[in-house]
N, C-alpha and C positions, 0 to 999 in steps of 0.2 A: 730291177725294181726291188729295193727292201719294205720290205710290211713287218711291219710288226700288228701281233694281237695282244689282248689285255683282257684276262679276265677281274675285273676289280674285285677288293676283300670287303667283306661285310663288316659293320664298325661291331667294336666290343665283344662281349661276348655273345653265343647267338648257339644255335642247335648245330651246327656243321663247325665248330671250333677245334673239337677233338681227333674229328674224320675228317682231314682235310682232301675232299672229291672234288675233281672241277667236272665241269657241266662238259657234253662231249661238243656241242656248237661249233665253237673254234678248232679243236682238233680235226673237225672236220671240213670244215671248210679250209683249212689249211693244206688235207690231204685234196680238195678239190684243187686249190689254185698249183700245187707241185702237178698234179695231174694232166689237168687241162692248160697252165698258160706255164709250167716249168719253174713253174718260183715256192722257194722254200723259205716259206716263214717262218719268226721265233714266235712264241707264246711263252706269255708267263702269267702264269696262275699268280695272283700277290697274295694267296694262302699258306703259298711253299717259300712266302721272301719276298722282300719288297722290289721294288724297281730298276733297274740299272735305267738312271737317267739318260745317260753319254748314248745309250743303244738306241732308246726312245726315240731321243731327237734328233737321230741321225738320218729313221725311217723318213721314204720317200710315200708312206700309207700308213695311217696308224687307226685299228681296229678297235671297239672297244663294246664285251658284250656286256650287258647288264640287266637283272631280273630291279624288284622296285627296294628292295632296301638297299641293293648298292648304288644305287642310282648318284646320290652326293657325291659319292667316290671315283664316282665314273668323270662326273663330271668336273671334278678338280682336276683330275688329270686331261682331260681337254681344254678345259682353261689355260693349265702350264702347256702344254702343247701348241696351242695355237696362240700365245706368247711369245713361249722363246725358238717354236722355231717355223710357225704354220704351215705345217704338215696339213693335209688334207684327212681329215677324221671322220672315217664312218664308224656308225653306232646301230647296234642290232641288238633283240634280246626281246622278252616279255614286255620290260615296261616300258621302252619307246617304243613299241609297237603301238600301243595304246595311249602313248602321248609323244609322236612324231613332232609334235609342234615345240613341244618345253623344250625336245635334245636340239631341237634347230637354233631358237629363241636364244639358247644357250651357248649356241654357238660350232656344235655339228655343224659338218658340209653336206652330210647325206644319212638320213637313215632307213635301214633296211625293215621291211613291215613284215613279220610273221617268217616263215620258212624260205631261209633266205639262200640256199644255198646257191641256185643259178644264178640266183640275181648278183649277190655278190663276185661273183666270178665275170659277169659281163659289166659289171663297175669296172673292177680291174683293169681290164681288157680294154676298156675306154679312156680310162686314164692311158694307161701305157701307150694308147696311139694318140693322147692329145684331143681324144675327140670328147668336146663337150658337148654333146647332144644326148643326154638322158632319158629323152621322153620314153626309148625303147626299154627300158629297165624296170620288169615289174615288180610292183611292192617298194617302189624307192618313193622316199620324200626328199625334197629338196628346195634350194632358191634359184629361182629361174633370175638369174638376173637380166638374161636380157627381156622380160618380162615387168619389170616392173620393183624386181629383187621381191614380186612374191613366194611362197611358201607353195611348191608342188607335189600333188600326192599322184603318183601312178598306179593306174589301176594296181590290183592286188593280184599278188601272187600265184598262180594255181599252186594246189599245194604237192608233193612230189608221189606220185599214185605209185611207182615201183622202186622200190626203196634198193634194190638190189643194183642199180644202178648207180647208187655211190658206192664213194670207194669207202673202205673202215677209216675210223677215226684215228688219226696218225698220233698216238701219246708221246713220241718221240718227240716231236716237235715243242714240246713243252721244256721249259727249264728247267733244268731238278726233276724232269720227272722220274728218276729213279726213287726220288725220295716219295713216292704215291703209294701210300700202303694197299690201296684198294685198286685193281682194273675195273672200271665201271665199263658196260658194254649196253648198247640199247637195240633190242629186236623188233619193235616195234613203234607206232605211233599212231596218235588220236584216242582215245575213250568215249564208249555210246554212254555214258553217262552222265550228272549234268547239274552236278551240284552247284547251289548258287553262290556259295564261295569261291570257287575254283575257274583259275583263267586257262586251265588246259583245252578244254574243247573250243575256249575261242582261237585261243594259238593255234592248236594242230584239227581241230576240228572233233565228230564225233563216230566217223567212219577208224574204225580199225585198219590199218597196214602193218604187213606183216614182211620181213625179211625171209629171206627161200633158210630153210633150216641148215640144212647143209654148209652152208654162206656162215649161221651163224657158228657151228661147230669148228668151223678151220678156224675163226679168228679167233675161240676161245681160247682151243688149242696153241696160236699164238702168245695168247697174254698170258696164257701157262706157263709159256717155254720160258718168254722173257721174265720171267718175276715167280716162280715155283710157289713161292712161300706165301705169294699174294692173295686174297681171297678176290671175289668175284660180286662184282655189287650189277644185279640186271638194273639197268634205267628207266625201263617200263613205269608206265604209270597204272598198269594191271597187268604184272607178265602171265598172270594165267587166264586170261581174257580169251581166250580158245582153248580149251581142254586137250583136245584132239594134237592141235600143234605143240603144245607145253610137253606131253607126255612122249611125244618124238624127240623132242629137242633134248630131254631128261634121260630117256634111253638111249641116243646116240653117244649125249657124252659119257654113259656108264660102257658102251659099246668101244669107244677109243678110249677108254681108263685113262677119263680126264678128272684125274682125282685134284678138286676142289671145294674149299670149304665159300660158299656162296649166301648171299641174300638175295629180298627182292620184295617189291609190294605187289600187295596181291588184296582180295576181298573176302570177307569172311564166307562165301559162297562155296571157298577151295575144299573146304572138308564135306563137301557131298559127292566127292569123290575120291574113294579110298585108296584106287589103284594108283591114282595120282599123288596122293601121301606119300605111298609107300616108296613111289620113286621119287621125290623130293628128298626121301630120308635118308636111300643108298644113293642118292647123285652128291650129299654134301650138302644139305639146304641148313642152314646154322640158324638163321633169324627171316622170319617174313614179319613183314612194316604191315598191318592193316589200319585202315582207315576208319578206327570205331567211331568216333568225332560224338558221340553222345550217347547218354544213357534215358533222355527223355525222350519220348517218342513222340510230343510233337516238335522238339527241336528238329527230328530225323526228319519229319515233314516238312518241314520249313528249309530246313537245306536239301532237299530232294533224297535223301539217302535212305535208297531203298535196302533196308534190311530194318532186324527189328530187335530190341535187348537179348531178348530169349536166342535169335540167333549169335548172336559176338558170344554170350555164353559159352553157348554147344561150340563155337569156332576154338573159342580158347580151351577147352577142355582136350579135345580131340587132338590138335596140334600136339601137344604135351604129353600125348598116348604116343605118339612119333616122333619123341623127342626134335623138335622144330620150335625154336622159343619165338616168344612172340614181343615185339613190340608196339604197344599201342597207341593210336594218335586221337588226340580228343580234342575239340574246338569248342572252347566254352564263350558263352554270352550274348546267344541267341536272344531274340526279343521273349523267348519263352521259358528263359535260365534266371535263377535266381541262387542267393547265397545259399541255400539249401541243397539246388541241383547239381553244385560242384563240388560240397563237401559230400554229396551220395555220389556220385563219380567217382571221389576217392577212394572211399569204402570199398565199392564196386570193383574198381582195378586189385587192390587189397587181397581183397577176399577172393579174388577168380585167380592171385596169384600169376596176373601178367606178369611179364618176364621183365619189361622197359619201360616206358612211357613216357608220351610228348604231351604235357598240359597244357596246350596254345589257346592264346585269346583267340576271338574272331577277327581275324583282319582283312577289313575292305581294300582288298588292292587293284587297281586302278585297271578297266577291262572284266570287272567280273558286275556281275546284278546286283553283288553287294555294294559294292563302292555307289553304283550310280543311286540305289536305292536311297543310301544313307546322307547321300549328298543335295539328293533332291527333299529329305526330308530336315538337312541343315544340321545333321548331328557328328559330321565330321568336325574333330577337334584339333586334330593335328598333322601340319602340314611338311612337317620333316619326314622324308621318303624313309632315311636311313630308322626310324621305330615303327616301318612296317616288315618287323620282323619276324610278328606272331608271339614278340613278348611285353610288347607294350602295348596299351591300351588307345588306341587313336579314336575312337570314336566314344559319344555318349550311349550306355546300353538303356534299354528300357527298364527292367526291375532291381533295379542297383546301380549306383553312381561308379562311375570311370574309376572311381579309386580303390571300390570295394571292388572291382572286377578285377581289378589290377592285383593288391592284395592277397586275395582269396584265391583267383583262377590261376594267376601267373606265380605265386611263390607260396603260400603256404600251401597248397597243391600239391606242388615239385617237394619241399621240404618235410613234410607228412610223409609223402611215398619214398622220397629218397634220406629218411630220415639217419641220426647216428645210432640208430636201436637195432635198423633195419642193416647197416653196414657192420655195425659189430655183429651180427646174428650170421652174414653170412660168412664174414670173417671164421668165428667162431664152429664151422659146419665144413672149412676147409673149404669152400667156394671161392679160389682166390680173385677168379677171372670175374665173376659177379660182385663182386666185393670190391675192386678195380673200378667198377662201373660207376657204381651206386655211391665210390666213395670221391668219386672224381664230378659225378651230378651233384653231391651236394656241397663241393668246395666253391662248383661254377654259380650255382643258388645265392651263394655269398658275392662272390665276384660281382653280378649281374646286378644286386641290391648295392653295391657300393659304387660301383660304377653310373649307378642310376638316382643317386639321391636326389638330386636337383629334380630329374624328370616326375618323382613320385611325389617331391615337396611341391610342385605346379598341380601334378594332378589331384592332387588333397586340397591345394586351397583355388583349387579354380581357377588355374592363372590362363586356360585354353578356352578359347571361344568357337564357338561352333560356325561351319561355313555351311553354305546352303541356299538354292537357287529356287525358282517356283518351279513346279513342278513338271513343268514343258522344255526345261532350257535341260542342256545339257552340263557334264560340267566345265567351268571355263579354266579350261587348261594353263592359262599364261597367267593366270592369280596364284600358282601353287607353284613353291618355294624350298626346294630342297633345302637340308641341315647345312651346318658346317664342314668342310672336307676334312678328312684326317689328318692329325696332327705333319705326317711326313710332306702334307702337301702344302704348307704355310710357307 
């Protein structure tokens, strides 16, 4: 049985353009099905290259995972698929899990809901013997057609309580993956926290699991061997989410001088413990991602984010005594942001002298309190998946119109902080690698604006209408209308 998988490309330009990392999903599940039913599938990332069609349509299973802005992309290539040669196409990822109905609607034959690894594999295993009888497969949706050709949801998933029982994510199986500058590796999964933006704890939940340490150590040492020069990106969505386990995991690999230059996201919490620094610093730790998302303290209310200015502060000073640069993520255009609170944002990153910075709008994406919130209040504006990317503005904010947000949060933001004053200066200081960055962020600023004139010309004269339900309905999934597929798929 040939399968192929597909990770699809986000349109344009976008925050992951430079660092082309795929998601570990497919890799993994691909080492499930070699494992458990003998078959070795291709994967191809379409960030490292487009498609070889001839391969596609020769699959006897064609996979296709997708988060909510690729979702257009996902979905052209099922259309071409189940055209010229219909293949049977399952679909897995964040945003059909949360709209199982639209990937069907569209023309999926199954999609997989939340944590899909078993499930996927007892698909398989069903197809290969011919047996159409689904009902056993949890977390699947599908068309029962001897039913009626309705639309079936199977109970849901349990989600995978010992993670030690998969096998590691096979990169090999990807296309080109020699060309992956980064080993992305993931120890753990779910976060007790519970922001109202954030579709993580719906995905994985809110309980912590954690991989056996040891478990994670060989396979570093792996992605070592294979790729030396590579750095080390953890997938975590808090790798220091346990103290206790983080600080083993940091001494073992100083213990096998597994000398790597590493990332990872983490919470501005990390520097209340210094012993933990200190091995962060001798393990290789180059850049931690935090999740500062705002400077106003009741925005940090309003999105549950428990920490407070004064701490992101003290977090980015102290990193910087450990040489550990910092990148920071900020989510502007809470109902409690105004054009003021983003030009003090800027300021703010400026003057504390962060290292990076993500200047993202708020985007309601589908599965989170925000989407439903915004939708029940009517002030969703736009219904193309592919500008829920966190640089476009899809919804109307409360203290400033969709275009001053757009304007102010999404690009003069970026263009202030990555400005050509600030690239000459590092230039000028001999910072070549920082000057790389900043000079390459603010060519993309331009990019992203030319790229985008038509969407900024609608949103300055109003050309988006607001969608919105009363306040009991949920939202109606089969009214929303993904963008145009990318040009390769016409």
């Amino acid at each position: 049985m040939k399968v192929v998988l597909i990770e699809p490309r986000a349109p344009g330009v976008h925050i992951y353009t430079k660092f082309k990392l795929p998601r570990l999903g497919l890799p993994l599940l691909g080492a499930m099905l070699e494992r458990d039913l003998g078959i070795r599938p291709v994967i191809y990332f379409q960030e490292l290259g487009g498609l070889p069609w001839e391969e596609v349509l020769s699959a006897d299973l064609v996979g296709l995972s997708t988060i909510t802005t690729t979702a257009p992309e996902a979905y052209a290539i099922l259309e071409r698929v189940k055209r010229e040669c219909g293949a049977p196409v399952v679909m897995g990822g964040p945003h059909v899990t949360f709209l199982p109905e639209e990937a069907i609607l569209k023309g999926a034959d199954f999609v997989i809901r939340g944590e899909g690894e078993y499930a996927f594999v007892e698909l398989v295993r069903k197809l290969q013997a011919g047996d159409g009888d689904f009902r056993s497969v949890p977390g699947l949706s599908y068309r029962d057609e001897r039913g009626g050709d309705e639309i079936v949801h199977n109970p849901e998933a349990p989600r995978v309580d010992d993670l030690d029982e998969l096998p590691w994510p096979d990169l090999t199986l990807i296309h080109n993956f020699e060309k992956i500058p980064i080993m992305p590796i993931m120890t753990s999964r779910g976060c007790p926290h519970n922001c109202k933006f954030c579709s993580v704890t719906k995905m994985f939940g809110r309980r912590y699991r954690f991989r056996n340490t040891e478990d994670v150590l060989r396979e570093l040492e792996v992605l070592h061997r294979r790729n030396p020069r590579a750095s080390i990106f953890f997938y975590d969505d808090n790798f220091t989410a346990n103290i206790r386990r983080t600080k083993g995991l940091l001494q073992g690999m100083l213990e096998r001088d597994i000398k790597v230059k590493w990332t990872a996201q983490a919470t501005v919490r990390v520097v209340r413990d210094r012993e933990l620094l200190e091995l962060m610093r001798k393990s290789g730790c180059l850049f931690l991602y935090l999740g500062l998302e705002s400077i106003n303290p009741r925005t940090l209310e309003i999105y549950r984010k428990e920490q407070t200015v004064q701490e992101v502060g003290e977090a980015v000073k102290i990193l910087h005594e450990y040489g550990i640069k910092v990148h920071g993520m900020f989510v502007l255009g809470s109902d409690e942001d105004d054009l003021s609170t983003i030009r003090q944002t800027v300021r703010f990153a400026r003057k504390l002298k962060i290292d990076t910075v993500q200047f993202l709008v708020l985007t309601p994406l589908p599965g989170t309190e925000t989407f439903d919130e915004l939708w029940r209040q009517g002030r969703i504006l736009v219904e193309d998946w592919s500008k829920y990317s966190g640089h476009h503005v899809v919804f109307n904010p409360s203290k400033m119109t969709p275009y001053q947000l757009q304007k102010e949060g999404s690009i003069r933001s970026m263009r202030r902080f990555y400005s050509l004053w600030q690239c000459w200066k590092l230039g000028l200081l001999f910072r070549w690698w920082d000057f790389a960055i900043y000079a390459y962020a603010h060519h993309a600023i331009g990019r992203w604006r030319a790229l985008n004139r038509q969407f900024l010309k609608d949103l300055k004269e109003k050309r988006f209408r607001a969608k919105g339900t009363d306040a009991n309905s949920p939202p109606p999934v089969r009214e929303l209308h993904p963008g145009p597929p990318h040009p390769e798929m016409k």
